[in-house]
C-alpha atoms as one frame of an Amber mdcrd trajectory, in Angstrom:
protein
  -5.933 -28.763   3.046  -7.080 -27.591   6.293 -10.398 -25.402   6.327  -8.240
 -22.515   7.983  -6.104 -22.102   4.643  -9.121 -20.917   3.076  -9.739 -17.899
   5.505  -8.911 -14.393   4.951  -7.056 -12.688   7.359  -8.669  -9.008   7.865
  -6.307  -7.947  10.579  -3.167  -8.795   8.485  -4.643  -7.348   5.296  -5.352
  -4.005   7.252  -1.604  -4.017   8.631  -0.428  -4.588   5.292  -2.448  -1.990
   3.586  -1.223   0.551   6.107   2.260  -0.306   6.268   2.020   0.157   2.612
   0.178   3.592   2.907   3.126   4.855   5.616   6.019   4.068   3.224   4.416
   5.750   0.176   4.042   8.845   2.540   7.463   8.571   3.998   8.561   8.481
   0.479   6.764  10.767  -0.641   8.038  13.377   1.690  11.785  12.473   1.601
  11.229  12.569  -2.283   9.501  16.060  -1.928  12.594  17.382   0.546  14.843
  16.154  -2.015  13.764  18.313  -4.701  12.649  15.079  -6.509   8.622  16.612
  -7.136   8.381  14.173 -10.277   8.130  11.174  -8.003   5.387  12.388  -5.836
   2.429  12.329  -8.001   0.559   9.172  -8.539  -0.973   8.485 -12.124  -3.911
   6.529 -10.364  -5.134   5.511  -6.608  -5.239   1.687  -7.145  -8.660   0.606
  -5.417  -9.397  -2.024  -3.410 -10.374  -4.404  -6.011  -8.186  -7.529  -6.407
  -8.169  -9.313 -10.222  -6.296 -12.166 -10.358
């Protein structure tokens, strides 16, 4: 295994983690235009810790 495959990519985490963020919004407010208010509340933020 090369010593690469062991490095986290920060850059590609952060892109992730805000493409992620931008669809829950866009949902969000397509769901609240909709009328649909029961699937914009969140029961919890998830945080940033990862558990296997």
């Amino acid at each position: 295994m090369p010593a690469s495959a062991t490095v986290i990519d920060f850059t590609l985490h952060r892109k992730r983690r805000q493409a992620r963020a931008t669809a829950e919004l866009m949902w969000a407010m397509y769901a609240a235009r909709a009328g649909l208010a029961v699937f914009t509340t969140h029961a919890a933020t998830p945080s940033d810790t990862r558990r296997a």
